[in-house]
N, C-alpha and C positions, 0 to 999 in steps of 0.2 A: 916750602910747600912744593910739591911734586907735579910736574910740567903736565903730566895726565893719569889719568883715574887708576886705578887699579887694572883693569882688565887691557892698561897701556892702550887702550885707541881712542879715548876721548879727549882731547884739551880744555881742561878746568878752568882756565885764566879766561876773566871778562875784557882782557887790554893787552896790552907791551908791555912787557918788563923791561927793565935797564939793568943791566950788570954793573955794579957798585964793588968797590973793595974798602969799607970805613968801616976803622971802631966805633966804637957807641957802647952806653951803659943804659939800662932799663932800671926804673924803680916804681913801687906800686905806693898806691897810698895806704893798703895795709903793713906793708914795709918801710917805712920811708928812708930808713938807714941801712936798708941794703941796696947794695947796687950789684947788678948782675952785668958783667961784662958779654958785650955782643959781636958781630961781623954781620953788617949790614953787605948782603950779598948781592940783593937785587930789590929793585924800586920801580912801584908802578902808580897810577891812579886810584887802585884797587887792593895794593897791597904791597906789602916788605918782605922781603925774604931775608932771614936772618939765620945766624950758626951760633950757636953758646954751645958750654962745656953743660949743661945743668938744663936739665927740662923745664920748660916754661907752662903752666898753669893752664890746660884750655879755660877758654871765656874768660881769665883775669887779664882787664885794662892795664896799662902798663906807660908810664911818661918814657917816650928817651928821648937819650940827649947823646946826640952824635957830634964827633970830630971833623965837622963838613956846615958850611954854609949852606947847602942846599937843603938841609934839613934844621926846619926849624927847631929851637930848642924847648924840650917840654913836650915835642907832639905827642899826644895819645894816640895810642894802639893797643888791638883787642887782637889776643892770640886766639887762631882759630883753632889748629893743629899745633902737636907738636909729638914729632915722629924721629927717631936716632936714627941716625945714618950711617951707612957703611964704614964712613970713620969715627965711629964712635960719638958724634956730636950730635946733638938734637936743633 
């Protein structure tokens, strides 16, 4: 998710994010045997910020399960956006 708006002078975030560098894999319950490999990039109160190779679904709920104790395993998340970035990753 992008630090501000479009027109660059608004700041979108309701909180602090934390810079994070952990794997993680997302699965949905319409999928349940696919796993989507992740990069948990940043973490907040409000929200995750994540990089995969593979676009993720606006509005589809999604379980992950990250390589880090700080994140619980299974927690649900609802992808708001999902936008390709300069390096090719969405």
């Amino acid at each position: 998710m992008a630090l501000y708006s479009k027109d660059g002078k608004t700041n979108r975030r309701r909180g602090r994010r934390h810079r994070l560098n952990v794997s993680a894999v997302l699965t949905s319950e319409r999928e349940p045997e696919r796993q989507i490999p992740v990069l948990i990039t940043e973490l907040s109160m409000h929200g995750v910020g994540l990089q995969s190779a593979a676009m993720l679904e606006s509005e589809r709920v999604y379980s992950l399960w990250a390589y880090d104790p700080l994140l619980p395993a299974g927690t649900k998340l609802k992808v708001r956006t999902s936008r390709k970035s300069p390096d090719g990753k969405f």
